[in-house]
C-alpha positions as CSV (number, residue, x, y, z in Angstrom):
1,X,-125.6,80.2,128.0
2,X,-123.7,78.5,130.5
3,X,-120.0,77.5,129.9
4,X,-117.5,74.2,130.9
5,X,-113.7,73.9,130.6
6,X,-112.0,71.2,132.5
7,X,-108.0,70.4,132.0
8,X,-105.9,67.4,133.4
9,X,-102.5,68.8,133.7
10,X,-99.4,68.2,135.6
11,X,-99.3,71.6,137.2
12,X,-102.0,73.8,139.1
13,X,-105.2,74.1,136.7
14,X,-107.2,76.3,139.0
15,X,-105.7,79.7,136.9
16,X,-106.0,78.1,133.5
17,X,-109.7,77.5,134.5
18,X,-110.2,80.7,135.7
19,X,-108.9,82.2,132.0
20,X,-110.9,79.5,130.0
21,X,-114.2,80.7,131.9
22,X,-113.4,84.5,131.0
23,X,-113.2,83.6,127.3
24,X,-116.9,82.5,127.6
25,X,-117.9,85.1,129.5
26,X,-119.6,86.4,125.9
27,X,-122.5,84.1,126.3
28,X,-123.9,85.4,130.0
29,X,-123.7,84.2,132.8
30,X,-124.8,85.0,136.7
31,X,-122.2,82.7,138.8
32,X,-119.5,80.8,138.2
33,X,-117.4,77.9,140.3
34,X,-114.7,75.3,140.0
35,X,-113.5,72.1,141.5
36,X,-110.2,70.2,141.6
37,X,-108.4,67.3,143.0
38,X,-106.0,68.3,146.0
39,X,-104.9,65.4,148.0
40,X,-107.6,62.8,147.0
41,X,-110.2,65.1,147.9
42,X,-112.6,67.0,145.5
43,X,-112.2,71.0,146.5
44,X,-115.0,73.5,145.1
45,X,-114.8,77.1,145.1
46,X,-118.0,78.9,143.9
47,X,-119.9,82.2,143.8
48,X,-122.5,84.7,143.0
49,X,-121.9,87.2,140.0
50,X,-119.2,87.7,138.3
51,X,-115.9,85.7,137.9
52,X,-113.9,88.5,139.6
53,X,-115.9,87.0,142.5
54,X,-114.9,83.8,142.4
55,X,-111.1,85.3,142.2
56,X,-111.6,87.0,144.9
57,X,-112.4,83.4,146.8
58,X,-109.9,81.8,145.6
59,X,-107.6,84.9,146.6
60,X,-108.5,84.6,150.1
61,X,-108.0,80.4,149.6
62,X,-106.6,79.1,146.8
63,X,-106.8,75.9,145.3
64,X,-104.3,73.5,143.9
65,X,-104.6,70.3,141.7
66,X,-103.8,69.5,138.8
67,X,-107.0,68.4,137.5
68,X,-109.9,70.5,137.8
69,X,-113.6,71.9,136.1
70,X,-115.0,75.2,136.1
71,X,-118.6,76.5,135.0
72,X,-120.1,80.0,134.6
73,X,-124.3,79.3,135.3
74,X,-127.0,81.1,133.9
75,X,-130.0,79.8,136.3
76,X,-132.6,77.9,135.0
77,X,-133.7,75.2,137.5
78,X,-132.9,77.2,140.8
79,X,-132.0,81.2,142.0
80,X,-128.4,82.3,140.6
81,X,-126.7,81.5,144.7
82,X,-123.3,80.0,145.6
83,X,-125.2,76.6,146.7
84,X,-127.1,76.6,143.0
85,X,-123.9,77.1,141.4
86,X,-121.5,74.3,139.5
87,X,-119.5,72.6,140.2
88,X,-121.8,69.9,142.0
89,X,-120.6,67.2,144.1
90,X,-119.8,65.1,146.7
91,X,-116.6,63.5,148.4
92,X,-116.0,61.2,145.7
93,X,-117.2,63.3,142.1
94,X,-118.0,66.9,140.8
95,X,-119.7,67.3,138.2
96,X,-120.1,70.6,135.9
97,X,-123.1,70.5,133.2
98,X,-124.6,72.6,130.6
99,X,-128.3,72.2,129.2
100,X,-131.8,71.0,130.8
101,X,-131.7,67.1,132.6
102,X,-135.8,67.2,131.6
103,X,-136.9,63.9,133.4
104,X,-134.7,64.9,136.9
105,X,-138.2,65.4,139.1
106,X,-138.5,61.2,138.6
107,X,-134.8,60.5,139.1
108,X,-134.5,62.9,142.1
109,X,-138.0,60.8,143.8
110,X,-136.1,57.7,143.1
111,X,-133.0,58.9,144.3
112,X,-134.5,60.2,147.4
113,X,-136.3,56.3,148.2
114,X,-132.8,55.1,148.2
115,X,-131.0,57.7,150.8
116,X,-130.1,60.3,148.6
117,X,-129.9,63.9,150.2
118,X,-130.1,66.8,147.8
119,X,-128.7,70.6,148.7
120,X,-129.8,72.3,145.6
121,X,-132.6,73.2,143.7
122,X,-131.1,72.4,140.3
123,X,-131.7,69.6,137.8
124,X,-127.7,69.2,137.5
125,X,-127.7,67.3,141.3
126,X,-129.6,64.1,139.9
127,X,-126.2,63.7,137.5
128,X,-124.1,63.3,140.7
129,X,-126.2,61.1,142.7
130,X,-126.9,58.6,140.0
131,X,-123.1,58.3,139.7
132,X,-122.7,58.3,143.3
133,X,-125.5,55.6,143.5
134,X,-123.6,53.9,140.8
135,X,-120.2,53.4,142.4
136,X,-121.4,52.5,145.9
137,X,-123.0,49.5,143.6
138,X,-119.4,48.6,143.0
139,X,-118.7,49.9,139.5
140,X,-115.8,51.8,138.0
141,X,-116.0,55.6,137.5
142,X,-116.3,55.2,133.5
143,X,-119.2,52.4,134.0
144,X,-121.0,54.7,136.7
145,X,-121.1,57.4,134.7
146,X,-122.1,56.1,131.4
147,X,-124.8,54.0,133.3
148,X,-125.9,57.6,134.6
149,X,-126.1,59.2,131.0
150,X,-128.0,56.1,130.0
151,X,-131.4,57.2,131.9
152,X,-131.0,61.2,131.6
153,X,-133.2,62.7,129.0
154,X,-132.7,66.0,127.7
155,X,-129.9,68.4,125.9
156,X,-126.9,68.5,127.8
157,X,-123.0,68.5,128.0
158,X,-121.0,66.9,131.1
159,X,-117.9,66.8,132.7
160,X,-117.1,65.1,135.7
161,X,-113.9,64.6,137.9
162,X,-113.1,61.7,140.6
163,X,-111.8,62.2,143.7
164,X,-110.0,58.6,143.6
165,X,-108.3,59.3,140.3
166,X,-107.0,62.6,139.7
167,X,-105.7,61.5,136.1
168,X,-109.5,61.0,134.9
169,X,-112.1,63.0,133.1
170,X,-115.3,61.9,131.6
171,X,-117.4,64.1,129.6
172,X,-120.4,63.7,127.2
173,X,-122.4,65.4,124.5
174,X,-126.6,65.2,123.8
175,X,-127.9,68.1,121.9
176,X,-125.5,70.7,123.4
177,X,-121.4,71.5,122.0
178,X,-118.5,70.3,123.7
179,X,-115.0,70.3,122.2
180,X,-111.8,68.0,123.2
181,X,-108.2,69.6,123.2
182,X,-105.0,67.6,123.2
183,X,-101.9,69.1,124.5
184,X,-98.5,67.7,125.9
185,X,-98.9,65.5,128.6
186,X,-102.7,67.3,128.9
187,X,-105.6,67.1,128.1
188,X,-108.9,70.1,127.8
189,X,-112.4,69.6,127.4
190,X,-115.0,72.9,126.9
191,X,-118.2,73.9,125.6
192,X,-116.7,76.1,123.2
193,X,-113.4,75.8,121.7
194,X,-112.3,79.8,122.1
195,X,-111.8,78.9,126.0
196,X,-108.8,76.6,124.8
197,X,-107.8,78.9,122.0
198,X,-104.4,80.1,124.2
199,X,-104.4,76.6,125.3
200,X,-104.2,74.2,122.4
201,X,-104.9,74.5,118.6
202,X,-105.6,70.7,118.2
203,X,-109.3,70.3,118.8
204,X,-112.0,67.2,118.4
205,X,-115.7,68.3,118.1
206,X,-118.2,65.5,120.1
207,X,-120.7,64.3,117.9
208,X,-124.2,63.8,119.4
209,X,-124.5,60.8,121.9
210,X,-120.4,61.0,122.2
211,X,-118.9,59.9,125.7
212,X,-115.4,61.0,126.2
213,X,-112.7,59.0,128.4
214,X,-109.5,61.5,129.1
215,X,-106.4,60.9,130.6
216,X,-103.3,63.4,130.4
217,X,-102.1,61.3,128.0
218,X,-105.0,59.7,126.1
219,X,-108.7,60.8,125.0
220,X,-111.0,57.8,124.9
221,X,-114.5,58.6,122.5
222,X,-117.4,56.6,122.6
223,X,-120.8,56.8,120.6
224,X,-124.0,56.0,122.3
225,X,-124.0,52.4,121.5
226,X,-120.7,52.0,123.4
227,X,-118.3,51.6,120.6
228,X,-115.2,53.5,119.9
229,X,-114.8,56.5,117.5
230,X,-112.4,58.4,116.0
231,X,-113.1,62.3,115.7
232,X,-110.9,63.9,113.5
233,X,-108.6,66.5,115.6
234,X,-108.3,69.8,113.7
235,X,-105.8,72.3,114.1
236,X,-107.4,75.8,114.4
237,X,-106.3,79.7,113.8
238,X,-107.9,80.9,116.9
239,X,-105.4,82.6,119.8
240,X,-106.3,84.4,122.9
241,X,-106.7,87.6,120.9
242,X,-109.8,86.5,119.3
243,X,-112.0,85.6,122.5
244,X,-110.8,88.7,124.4
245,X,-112.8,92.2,124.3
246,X,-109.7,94.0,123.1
247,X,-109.7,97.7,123.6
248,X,-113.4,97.5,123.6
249,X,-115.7,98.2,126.8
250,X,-118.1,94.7,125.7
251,X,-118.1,92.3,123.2
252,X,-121.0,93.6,121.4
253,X,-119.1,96.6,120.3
254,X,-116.1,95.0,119.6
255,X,-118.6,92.7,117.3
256,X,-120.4,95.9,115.5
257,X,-116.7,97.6,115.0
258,X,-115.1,94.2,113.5
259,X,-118.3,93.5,110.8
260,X,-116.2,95.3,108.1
261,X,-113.7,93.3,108.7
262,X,-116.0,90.2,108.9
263,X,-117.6,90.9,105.8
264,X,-114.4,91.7,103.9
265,X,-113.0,88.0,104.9
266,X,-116.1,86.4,103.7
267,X,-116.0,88.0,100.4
268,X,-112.7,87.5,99.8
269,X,-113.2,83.8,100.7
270,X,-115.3,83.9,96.7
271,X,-112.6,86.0,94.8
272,X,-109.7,84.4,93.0
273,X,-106.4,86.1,94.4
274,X,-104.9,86.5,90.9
275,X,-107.7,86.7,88.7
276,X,-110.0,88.8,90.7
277,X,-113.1,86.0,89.4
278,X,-115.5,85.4,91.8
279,X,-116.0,81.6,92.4
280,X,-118.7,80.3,95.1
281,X,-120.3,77.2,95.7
282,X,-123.1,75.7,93.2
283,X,-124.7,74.3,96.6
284,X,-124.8,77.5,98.0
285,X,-126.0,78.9,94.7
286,X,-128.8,75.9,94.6
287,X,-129.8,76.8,97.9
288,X,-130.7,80.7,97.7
289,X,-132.1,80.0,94.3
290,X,-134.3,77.9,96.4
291,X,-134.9,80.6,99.7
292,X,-138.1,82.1,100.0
């Protein structure tokens, strides 16, 4: 239920954020925060409830930066409070994450023997401090953080920002979506590509086990074994119009009034324009032939 979008730009990212986390606000959510970059230093803004919340924070004291992440939380491991909510971090990373860390109990113990000091009660913390651990052990942000993913078991999707390089952005996929968008001298990473929709239209889908290196200028993919990949980039129809709630009071009744619609593109998809014969798939055909 909980949703990412991070953006290295070369202007103020804190308002793009802010409009990428209302385009996931369909999947529930009970806080939301973001973090960015503003004169070497990580700067988080967070809060209970809604987004307008946070907007009302950042209001009262805005941030600036030009590379940033933002999550909406639904709780899981911890109550829905500002200090629970993402981003997590500390003076040198933030980190924003999606899914369940399932062995974090161990690595929080271990952590702890070595100095560690957690503030929240959520699985999520473990990611920064194995980082953190990482680069006081002298290795660069990309190693640190790959070594990190290397001992976390679970389903989850990452992003993290460093407060020494304000041009970087690492994220990673295990058993949960996240998408890459390219744009002109940016970059975009979400868990769901209808937060970029008024963004970009060029978009890369993670595979399982993927580890993404992002610049402004250039997106880095690894697999799990270390090695480079190409994802193919795909230029989507989706706009602004289609994440928004329209003239409707919730998504769920803009969903119920645009099933006609729905269903009307979907059979049309099967019918020859100037023929009127309806063609589908011998796969799909195999496959309810085969259903229960």
């Amino acid at each position: 239920m909980c949703g990412i979008v991070g953006i290295l730009s070369n202007k103020n990212v804190a308002s793009m954020i802010i409009e990428g986390l209302r385009r996931l606000e369909y999947r529930g959510y009970d806080s939301a925060g973001l973090a960015t970059i503003t004169d070497g230093k990580i700067v988080r803004r967070r809060a209970e409830g809604k987004i307008r919340n946070l907007e009302e924070k950042l209001f009262k004291d805005p941030l600036n930066g030009q590379s940033g992440i933002g999550h909406t939380r639904w709780a899981t491991h911890g109550k829905p409070t500002e200090a629970n909510a993402h981003p997590h971090g500390t003076d040198n990373l933030a980190v924003v994450h999606n899914g369940i860390i399932e062995n974090y109990i161990e690595l929080k113990v271990d952590l702890e023997t070595k100095g560690h000091k957690f503030v929240t009660e959520t699985d999520t913390e473990v990611v920064v401090h194995l980082i953190e651990e990482n680069l006081k052990n002298d290795m660069e942000p990309k190693d640190a953080t790959f070594a990190a993913l290397d001992v976390l078991e679970g389903a989850f999707a990452i992003a993290v920002i460093f407060a020494k390089d304000e041009n970087l952005m690492i994220g990673a996929r295990q058993g949960t979506p996240l998408a890459v968008g390219y744009g002109e001298k940016e970059m975009f990473l979400a868990s769901d590509s209808y937060a970029l929709a008024p963004l970009t239209k060029r978009i890369s889908f993670l595979e399982d086990g993927d580890r993404v290196v992002m610049t402004a200028d250039a997106v880095d993919i690894y697999d799990l074994d270390g090695n480079k990949v190409e994802r193919e980039i795909r230029v989507t129809a989706q706009s602004g119009a289609t994440t928004g709630k329209g003239e409707y009071r919730h998504f769920m009744l803009k969903e119920i009034y645009e099933q006609p619609a729905v269903i009307g593109d979907t059979l049309n998809s099967y019918v020859h324009p100037s023929t009127g014969h309806v063609s589908i798939d011998p796969d799909i055909l195999n496959a309810l032939d085969k259903a229960p």
